[in-house]
C-alpha positions in Angstrom: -3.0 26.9 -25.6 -5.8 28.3 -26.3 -9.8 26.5 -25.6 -11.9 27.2 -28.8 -14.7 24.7 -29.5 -16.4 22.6 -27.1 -17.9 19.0 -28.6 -20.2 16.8 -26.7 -17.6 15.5 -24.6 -14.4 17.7 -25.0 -12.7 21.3 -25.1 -11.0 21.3 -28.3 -8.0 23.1 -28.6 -5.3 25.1 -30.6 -1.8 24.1 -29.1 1.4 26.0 -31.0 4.5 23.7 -30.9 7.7 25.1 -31.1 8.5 25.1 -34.6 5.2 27.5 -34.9 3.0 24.9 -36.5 -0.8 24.5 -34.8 -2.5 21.8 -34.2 -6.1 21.1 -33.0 -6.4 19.1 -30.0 -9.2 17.4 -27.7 -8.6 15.5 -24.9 -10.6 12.3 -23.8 -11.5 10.0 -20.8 -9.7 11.1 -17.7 -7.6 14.2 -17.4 -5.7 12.6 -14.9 -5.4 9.4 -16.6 -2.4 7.2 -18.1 -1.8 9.6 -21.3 -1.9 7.8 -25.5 -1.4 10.1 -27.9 -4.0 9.2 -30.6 -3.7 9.2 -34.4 -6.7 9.4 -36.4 -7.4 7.5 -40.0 -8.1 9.6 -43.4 -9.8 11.2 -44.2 -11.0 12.5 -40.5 -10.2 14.4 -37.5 -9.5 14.4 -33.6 -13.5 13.5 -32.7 -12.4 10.2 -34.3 -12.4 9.5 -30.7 -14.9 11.1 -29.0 -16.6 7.6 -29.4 -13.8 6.6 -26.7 -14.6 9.1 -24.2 -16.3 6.7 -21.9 -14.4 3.9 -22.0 -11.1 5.6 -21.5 -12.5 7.3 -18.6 -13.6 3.9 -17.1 -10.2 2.5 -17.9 -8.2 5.6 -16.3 -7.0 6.7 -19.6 -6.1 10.6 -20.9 -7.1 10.3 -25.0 -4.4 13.1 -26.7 -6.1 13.6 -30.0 -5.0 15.9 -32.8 -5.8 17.0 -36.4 -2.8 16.5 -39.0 -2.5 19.6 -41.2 -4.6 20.3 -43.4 -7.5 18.7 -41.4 -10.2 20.2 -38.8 -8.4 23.1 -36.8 -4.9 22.5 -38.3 -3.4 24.8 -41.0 -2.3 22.7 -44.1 1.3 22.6 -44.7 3.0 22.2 -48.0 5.3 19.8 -49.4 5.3 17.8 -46.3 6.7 14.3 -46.3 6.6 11.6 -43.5 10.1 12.3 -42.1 9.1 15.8 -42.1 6.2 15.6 -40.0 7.5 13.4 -37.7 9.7 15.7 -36.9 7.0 18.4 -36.1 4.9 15.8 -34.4 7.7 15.0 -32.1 6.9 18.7 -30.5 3.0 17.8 -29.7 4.3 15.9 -26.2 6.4 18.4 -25.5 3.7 21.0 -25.8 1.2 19.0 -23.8 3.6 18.1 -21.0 3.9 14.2 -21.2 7.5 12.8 -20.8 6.4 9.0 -21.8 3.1 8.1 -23.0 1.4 5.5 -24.9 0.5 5.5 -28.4 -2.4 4.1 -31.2 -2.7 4.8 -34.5 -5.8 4.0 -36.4 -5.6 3.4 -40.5 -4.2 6.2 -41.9 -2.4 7.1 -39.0 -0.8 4.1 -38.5 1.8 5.6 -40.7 2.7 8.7 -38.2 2.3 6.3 -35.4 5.2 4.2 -36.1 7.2 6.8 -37.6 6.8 8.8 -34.2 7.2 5.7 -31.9 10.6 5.1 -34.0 11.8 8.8 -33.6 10.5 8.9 -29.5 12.1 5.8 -28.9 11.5 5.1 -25.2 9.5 7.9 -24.4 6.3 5.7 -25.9 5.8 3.1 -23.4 3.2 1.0 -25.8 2.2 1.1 -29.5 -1.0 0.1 -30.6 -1.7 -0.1 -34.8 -5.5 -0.4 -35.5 -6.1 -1.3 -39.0 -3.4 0.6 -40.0 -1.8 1.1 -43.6 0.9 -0.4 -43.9 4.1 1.2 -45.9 2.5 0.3 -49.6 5.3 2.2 -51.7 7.9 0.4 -49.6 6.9 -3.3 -49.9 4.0 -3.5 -52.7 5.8 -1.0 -56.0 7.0 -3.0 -58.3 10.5 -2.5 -57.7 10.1 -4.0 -54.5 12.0 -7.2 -53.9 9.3 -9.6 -52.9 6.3 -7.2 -53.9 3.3 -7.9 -52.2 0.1 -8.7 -54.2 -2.2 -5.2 -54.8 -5.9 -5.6 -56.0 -6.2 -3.0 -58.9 -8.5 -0.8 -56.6 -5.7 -0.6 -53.7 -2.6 0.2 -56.4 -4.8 2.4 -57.9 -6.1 4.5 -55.4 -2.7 4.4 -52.5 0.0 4.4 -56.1 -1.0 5.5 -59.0 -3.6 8.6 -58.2 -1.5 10.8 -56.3 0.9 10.8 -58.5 -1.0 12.7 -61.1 -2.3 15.3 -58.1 -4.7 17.1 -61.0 -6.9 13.9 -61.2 -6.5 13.1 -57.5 -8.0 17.1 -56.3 -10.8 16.7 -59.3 -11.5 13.6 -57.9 -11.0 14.0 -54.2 -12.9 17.5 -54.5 -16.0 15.6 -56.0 -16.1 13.1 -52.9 -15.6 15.9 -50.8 -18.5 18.2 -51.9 -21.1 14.7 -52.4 -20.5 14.1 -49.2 -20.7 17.5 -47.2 -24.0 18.4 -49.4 -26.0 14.9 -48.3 -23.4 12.8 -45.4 -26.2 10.4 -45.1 -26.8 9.2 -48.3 -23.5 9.4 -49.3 -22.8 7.2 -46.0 -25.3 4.6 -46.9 -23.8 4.3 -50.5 -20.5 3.7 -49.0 -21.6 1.4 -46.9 -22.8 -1.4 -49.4 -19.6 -1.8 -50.8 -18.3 -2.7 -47.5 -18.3 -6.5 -46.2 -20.8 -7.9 -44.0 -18.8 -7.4 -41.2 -18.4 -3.8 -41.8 -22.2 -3.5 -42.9 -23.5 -4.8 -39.9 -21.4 -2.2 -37.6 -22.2 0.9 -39.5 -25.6 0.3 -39.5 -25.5 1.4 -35.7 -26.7 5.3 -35.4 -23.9 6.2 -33.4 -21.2 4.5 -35.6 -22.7 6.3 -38.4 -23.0 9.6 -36.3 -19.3 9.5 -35.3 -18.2 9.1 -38.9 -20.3 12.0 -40.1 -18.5 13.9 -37.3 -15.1 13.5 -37.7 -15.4 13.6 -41.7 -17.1 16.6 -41.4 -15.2 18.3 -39.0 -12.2 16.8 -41.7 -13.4 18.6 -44.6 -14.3 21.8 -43.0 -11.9 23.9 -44.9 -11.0 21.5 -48.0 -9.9 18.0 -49.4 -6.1 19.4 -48.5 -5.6 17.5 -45.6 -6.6 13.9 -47.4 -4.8 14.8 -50.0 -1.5 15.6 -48.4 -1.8 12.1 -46.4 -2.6 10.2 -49.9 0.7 11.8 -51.2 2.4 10.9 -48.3 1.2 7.2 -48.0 2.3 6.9 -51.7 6.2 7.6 -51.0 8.5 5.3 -49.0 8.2 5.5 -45.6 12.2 6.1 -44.0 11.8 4.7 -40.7 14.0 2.7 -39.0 12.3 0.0 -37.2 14.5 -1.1 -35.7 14.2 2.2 -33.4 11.1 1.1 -32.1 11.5 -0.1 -28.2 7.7 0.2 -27.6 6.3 -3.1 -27.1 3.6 -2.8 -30.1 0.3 -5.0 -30.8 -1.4 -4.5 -34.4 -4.7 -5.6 -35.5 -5.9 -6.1 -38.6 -9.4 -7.5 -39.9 -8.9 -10.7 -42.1 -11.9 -9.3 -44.5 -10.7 -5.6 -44.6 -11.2 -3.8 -47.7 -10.6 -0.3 -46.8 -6.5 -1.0 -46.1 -4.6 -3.6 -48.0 -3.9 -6.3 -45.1 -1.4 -8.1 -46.4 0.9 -4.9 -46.9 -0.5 -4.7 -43.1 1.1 -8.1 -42.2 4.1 -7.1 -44.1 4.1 -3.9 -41.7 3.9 -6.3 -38.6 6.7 -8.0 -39.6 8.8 -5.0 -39.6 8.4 -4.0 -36.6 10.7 -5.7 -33.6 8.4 -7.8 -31.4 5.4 -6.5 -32.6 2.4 -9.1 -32.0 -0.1 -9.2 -34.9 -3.9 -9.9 -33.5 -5.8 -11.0 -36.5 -9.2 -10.2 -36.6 -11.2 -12.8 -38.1 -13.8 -11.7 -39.7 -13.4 -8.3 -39.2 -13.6 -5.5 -41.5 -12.0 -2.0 -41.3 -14.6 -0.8 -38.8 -14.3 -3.8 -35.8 -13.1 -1.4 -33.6 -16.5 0.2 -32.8 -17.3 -2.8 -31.4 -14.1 -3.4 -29.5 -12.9 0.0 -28.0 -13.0 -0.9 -24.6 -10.7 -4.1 -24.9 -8.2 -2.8 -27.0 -7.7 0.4 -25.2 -7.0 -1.9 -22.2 -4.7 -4.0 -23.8 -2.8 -1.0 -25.1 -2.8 0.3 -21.3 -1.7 -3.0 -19.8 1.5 -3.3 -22.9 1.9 0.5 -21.5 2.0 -0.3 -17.8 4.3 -3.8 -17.9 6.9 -1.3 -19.0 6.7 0.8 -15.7 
C-alpha cells in the first residue's frame, strides 16, 4: 500500500489486490472504527465521502472508499462486466484486512454493492442502498416479464446509448470536457433540471463543492470510467439474491429523477428482508442532508448482527 495524495481529510491511497488490479483508496471517520466499505455513484470517485468524515468519526465509524476502474487513481479495465468485477472487488477486504464489515452503496454503486454483499455472503454484517440503480436491463427491457414502466429519458440514457458505444463516448466526452473547462456553470445548469427538493440541497456551497470534487477527481484521466459503469448497468445483473444474509435497508426519494425509482422498488423487492425507507419528497441528493442518521442506522443493522 502505498500513501500518495492527501485531501482535506484523508491519505489517499493505491492498494494492489491479488489479482494485480489497483485501486484508489481513502479512509474516513475513525481508523479504529466499525469498518463499511463504501461504493460511490457515477460518474464520481472515493471523496464522494469525504463529506462523511465527521460524522462517521462521531459515530465510531472507519469509511473504506475506493475508485472503480477507470475512475480517479484506478487504471481502467476492459471488457469488464458485473460478475467480473465482483469478483476482483471481493479482494479489496482482503487487502485492507477486514474479516466482516458493513456495506453502502450510493446510485451507481448500488449495483456493485449488492453484487458484493451476495458474493461475501456473511462476511457483510449490514447493507445499506442509497438511491441506488436498480437492475434496469433485468426488470425494465422489454422482454421482461412484468416490465416496469421507463420515462423515454431513463430507457434512453441507462438502455439504448450504451449500446451504440460511438454515440455514448461523443456524447459522454462532450459532458466531460463542459464540465472540467467551467464545473460551476455547468453545475448550476444541471441543477435546474433537478426537483425542488434536489434544488434546494445543492444550492448549499459545500454540497456543490463536494460534487465538483469527486467529479473532478472522476474525470481526471477520461470519461472511461462512466462509461464502463453505463455499459455495465445496461446488461443483466447475475446475482443471486437469494445469497444475500446481510440484513439490508434501501432508500429511495419518492421525487428522484436521477435513478428510475420504481426499477429501485423493483430492486427492493429482490432482495430477502430488505426494508425499503421511502423518502418522501426527496430527490437523488437527500442524503447531504441525512448523512449522519443513515450512517447510524447502517451501524446499528451492522451491530444487531454481532
Amino acid at each position: 500500500m502505498e500513501a500518495i495524495l492527501p485531501s482535506r481529510m484523508g491519505i489517499s491511497r493505491v492498494v494492489t489486490v491479488t489479482s494485480g488490479q489497483r485501486f484508489g483508496v481513502v479512509e474516513y471517520g475513525d481508523p479504529t472504527g466499525y469498518p463499511i466499505l463504501a461504493l460511490h455513484g457515477a460518474p464520481a470517485s472515493r471523496l464522494m465521502f469525504e463529506v462523511a468524515d465527521a460524522p462517521a468519526r462521531e459515530l465510531g465509524l472507519r469509511l473504506i472508499a475506493f475508485d472503480r476502474p477507470g475512475y480517479g487513481l484506478s487504471p481502467r479495465d476492459y471488457g469488464a462486466t458485473l460478475p467480473s468485477r465482483t469478483a476482483i472487488f471481493a479482494e479489496i477486504p482482503d487487502a485492507m484486512h477486514i474479516e466482516r464489515f458493513a456495506m453502502i452503496g450510493v446510485s451507481g454503486g448500488g449495483p456493485y454493492a449488492v453484487a458484493l454483499a451476495a458474493a461475501l455472503r456473511d462476511r457483510v454484517t449490514a447493507l445499506g442502498l442509497i438511491s441506488p440503480l436498480g437492475p434496469v436491463a433485468d426488470v425494465a427491457s422489454r422482454s421482461s416479464p412484468d416490465p416496469v414502466h421507463l420515462s423515454m429519458a431513463h430507457r434512453a440514457f441507462f438502455l439504448d446509448l450504451p449500446r451504440h458505444p460511438w454515440v455514448l463516448r461523443a456524447n459522454a466526452e462532450i459532458a466531460m470536457r463542459s464540465f472540467r473547462a467551467a464545473p460551476r456553470f455547468f453545475s448550476n445548469a444541471f441543477v435546474h433540471a433537478l426537483p425542488v427538493s434536489d434544488r434546494a440541497t445543492l444550492a448549499r456551497e459545500e454540497v456543490v463543492t463536494s460534487i465538483i470534487d469527486m467529479t473532478l477527481e472522476a474525470t481526471n484521466n477520461g470519461i472511461g470510467g462512466g462509461i464502463a459503469d453505463l455499459e455495465i448497468y445496461a446488461e443483466p445483473w447475475h446475482v443471486d439474491y437469494a445469497a444475500i444474509t446481510a440484513p439490508t435497508r434501501l432508500w429511495q426519494g419518492t421525487e428522484d429523477t436521477i435513478v428510475p425509482s420504481e426499477v429501485t422498488f423493483r430492486l427492493a423487492n429482490m432482495i430477502p428482508g430488505c426494508e425499503l425507507k421511502r423518502v418522501h419528497g426527496g430527490g437523488h441528493f437527500w442524503i447531504y442532508d441525512r448523512i449522519s442518521k443513515t450512517l447510524d442506522a447502517v451501524k446499528k443493522l451492522a451491530l444487531a448482527q454481532a
